[in-house]
C-alpha positions as a Markdown table, in Angstrom:
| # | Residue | x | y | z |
|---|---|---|---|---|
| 1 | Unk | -51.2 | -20.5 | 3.1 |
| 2 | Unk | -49.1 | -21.1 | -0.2 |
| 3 | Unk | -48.9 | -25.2 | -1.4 |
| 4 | Unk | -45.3 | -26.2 | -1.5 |
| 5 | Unk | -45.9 | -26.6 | -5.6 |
| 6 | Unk | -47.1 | -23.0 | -5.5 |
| 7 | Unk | -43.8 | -22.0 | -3.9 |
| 8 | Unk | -41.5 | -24.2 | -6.1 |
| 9 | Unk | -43.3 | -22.3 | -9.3 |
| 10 | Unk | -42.6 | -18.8 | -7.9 |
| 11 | Unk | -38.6 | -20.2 | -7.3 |
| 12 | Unk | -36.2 | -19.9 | -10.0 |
| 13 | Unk | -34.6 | -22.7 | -11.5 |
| 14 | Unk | -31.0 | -20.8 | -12.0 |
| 15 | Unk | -31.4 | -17.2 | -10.7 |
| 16 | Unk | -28.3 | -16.5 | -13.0 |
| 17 | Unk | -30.1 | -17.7 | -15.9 |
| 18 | Unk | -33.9 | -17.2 | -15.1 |
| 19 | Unk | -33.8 | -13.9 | -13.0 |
| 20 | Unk | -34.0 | -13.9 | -8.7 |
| 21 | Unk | -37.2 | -14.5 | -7.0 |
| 22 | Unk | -39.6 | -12.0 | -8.1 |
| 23 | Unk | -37.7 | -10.7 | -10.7 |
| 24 | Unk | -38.1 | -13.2 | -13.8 |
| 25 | Unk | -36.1 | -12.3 | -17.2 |
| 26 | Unk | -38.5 | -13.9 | -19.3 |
| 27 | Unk | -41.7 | -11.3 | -19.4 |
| 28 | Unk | -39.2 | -8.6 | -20.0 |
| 29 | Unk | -37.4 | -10.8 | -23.1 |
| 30 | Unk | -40.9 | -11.1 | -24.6 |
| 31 | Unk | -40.9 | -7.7 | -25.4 |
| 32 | Unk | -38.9 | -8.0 | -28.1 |
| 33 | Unk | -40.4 | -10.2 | -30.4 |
| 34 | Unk | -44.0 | -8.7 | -29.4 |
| 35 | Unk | -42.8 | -5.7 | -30.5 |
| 36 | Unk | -40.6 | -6.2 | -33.5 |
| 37 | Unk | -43.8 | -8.8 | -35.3 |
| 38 | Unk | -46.2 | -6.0 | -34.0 |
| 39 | Unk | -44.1 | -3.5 | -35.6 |
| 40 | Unk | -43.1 | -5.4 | -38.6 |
| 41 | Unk | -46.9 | -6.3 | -39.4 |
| 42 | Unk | -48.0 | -2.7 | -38.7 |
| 43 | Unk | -44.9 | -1.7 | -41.6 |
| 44 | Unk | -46.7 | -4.8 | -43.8 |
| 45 | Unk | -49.9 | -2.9 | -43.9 |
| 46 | Unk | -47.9 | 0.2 | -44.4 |
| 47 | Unk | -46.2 | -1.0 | -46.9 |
| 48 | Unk | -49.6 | -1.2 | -49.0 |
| 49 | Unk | -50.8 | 2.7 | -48.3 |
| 50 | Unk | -47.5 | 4.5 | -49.8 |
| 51 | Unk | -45.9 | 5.2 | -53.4 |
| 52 | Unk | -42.1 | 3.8 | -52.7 |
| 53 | Unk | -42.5 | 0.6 | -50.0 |
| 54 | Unk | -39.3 | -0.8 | -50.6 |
| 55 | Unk | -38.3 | 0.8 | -47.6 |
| 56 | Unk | -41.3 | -0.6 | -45.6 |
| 57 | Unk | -40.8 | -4.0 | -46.9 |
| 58 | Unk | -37.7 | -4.5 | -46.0 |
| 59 | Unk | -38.0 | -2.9 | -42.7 |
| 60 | Unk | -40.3 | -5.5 | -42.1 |
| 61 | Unk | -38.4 | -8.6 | -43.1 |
| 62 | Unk | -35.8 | -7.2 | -40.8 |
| 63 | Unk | -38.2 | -6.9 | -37.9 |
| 64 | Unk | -38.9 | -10.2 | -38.2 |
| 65 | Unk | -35.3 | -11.5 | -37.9 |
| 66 | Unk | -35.0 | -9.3 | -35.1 |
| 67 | Unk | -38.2 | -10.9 | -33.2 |
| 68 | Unk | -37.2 | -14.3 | -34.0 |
| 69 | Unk | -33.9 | -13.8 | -32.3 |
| 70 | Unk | -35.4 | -12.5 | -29.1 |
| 71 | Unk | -38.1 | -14.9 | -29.4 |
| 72 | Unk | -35.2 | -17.4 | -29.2 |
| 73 | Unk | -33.5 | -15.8 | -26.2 |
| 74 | Unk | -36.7 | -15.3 | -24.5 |
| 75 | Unk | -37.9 | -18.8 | -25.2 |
| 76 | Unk | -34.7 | -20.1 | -23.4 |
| 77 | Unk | -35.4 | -18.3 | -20.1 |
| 78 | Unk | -39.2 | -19.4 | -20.6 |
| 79 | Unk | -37.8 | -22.9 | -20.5 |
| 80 | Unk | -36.2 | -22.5 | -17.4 |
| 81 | Unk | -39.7 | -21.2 | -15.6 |
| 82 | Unk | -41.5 | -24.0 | -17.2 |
| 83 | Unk | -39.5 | -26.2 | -15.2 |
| 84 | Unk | -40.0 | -24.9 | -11.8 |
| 85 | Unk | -43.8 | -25.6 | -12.5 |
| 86 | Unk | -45.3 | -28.8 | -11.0 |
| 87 | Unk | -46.0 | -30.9 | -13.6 |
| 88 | Unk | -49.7 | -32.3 | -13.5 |
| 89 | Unk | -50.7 | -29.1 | -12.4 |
| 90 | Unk | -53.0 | -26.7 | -14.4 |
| 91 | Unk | -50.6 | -24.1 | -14.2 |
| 92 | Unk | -47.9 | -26.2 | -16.3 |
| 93 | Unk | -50.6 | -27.6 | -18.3 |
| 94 | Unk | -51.2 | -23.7 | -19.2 |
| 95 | Unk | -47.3 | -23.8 | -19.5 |
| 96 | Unk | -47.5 | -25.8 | -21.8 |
| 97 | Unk | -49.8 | -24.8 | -24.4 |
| 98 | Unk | -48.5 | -21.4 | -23.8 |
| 99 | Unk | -44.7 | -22.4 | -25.1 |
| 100 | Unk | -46.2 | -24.4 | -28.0 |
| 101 | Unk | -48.0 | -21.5 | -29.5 |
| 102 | Unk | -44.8 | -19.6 | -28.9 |
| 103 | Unk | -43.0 | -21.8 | -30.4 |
| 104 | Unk | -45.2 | -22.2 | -33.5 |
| 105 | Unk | -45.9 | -18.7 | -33.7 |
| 106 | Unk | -41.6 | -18.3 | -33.9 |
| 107 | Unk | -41.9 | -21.1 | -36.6 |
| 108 | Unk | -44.0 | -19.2 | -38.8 |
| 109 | Unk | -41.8 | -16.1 | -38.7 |
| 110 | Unk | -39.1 | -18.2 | -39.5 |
| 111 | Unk | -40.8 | -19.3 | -42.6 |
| 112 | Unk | -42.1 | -15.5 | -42.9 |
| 113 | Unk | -38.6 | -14.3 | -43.2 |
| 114 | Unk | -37.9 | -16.7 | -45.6 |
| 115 | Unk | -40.6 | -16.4 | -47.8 |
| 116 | Unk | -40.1 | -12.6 | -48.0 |
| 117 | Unk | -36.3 | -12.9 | -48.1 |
| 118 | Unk | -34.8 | -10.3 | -50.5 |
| 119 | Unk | -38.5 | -9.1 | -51.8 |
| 120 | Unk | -37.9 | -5.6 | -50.9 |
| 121 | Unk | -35.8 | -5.0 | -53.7 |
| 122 | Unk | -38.5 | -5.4 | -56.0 |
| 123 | Unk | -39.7 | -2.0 | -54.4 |
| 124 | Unk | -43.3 | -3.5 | -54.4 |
| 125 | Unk | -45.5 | -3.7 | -51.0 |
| 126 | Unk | -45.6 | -6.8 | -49.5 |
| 127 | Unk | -46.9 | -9.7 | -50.5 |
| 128 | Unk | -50.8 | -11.3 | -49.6 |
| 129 | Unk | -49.2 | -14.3 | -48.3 |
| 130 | Unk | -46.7 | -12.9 | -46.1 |
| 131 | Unk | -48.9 | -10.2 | -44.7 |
| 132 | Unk | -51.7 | -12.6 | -44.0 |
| 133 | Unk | -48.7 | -15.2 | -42.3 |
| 134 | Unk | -48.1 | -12.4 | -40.0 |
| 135 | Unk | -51.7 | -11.3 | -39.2 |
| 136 | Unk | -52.8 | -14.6 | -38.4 |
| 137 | Unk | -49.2 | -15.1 | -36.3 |
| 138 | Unk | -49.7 | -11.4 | -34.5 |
| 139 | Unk | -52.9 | -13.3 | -33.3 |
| 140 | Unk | -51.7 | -16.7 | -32.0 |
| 141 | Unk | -49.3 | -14.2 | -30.4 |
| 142 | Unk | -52.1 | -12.6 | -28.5 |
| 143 | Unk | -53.7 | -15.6 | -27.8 |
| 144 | Unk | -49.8 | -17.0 | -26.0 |
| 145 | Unk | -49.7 | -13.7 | -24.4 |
| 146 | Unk | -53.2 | -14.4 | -22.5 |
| 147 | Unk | -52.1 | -17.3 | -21.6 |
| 148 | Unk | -48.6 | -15.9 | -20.3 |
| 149 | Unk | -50.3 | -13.4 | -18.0 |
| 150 | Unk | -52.7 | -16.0 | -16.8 |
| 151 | Unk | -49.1 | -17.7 | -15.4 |
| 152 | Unk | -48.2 | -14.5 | -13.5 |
| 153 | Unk | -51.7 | -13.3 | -12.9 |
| 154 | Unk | -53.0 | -15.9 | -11.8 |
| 155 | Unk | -51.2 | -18.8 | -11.3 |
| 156 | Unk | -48.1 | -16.2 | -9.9 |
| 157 | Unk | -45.7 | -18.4 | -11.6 |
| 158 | Unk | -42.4 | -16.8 | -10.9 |
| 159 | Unk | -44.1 | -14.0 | -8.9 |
| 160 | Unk | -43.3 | -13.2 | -5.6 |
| 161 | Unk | -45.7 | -14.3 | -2.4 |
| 162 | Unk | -48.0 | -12.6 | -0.7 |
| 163 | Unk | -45.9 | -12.4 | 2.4 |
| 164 | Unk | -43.0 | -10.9 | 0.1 |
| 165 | Unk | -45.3 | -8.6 | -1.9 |
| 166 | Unk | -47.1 | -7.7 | 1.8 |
| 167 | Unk | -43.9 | -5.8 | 2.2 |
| 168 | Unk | -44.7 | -2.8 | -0.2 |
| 169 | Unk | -48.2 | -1.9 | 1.4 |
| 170 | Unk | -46.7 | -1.5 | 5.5 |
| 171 | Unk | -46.5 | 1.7 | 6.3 |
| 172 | Unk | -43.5 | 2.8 | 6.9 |
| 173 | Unk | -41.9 | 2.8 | 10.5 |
| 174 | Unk | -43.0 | 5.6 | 13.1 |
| 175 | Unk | -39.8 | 7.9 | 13.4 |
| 176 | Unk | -38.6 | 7.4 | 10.4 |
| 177 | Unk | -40.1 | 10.0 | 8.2 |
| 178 | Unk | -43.0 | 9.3 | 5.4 |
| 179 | Unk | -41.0 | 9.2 | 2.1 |
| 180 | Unk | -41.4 | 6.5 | -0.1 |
| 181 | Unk | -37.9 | 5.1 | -1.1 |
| 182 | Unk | -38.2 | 2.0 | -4.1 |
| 183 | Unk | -37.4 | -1.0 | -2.8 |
């Protein structure tokens, strides 16, 4: 039998905002940035194994922006699952270190984008700095990411209850054939 404080993390906050029970917005938002920084650091080391880079470059710097933005959007929704979490509990203590590395990891690309502003017109590869910023941010990424499935895995912050998730794995009802239909 679930505690209450396990229930009360698997409720949303504002289902408007957060996503129904079951159904969070936030692990689908962090798509974006994952894969725009991913992307854009992958371009960075491109950038370094071709004759023209320019375009590579400042793809990049605009994959960046891009992942900072749905960072942003994402971190909002995260904010509203953090709050459903218990406090004092190790599942918002993981909360917790999880949305500091986001947002420090978000930091850096900020400071990323900067730094690399407008460098692609030089038609050179990117810089050591830069590439290096977003290698060791890629990683504190990873690291967050762990940490963010240890939430839902785990913890099953935002995830629906057994009893709910029971649901898929009854057979279905004699008489009424043996197709699967999605929920």
């Amino acid at each position: 039998m679930a505690h209450e404080s396990q229930l009360q993390a698997k409720r949303p906050v504002s289902t408007a905002l957060a996503g129904p029970y079951g159904h969070p917005f936030h692990p689908i938002l962090v798509t974006v940035p994952i894969g725009a920084w991913v992307a854009g650091l992958v371009f960075d080391i491109a950038s370094h194994a071709v004759h023209r880079p320019g375009f590579l470059t400042q793809s990049s710097e605009w994959l960046i922006a891009v992942g900072v933005i749905g960072a942003l959007l994402a971190a909002m929704v995260g904010f509203l699952d953090l709050f459903a979490i218990p406090a004092g509990t190790r599942a918002f203590r993981t909360a917790l270190v999880h949305m500091t590395l986001n947002l420090l990891v978000t930091a850096a690309y900020v400071v990323n984008f900067l730094w690399r502003h407008g460098d692609y017109t030089t038609g050179r590869s990117v810089g050591t700095g830069p590439l290096v910023l977003s290698a060791v941010s890629v990683a504190a990424l990873a690291v967050s990411g762990f940490l963010g499935g240890k939430l839902a895995y785990r913890y099953g912050v935002r995830v629906a209850d057994e009893h709910t998730q029971a649901d898929g794995y009854t057979p279905p009802v004699s008489g009424r054939g043996s197709t699967c239909t999605p929920a």
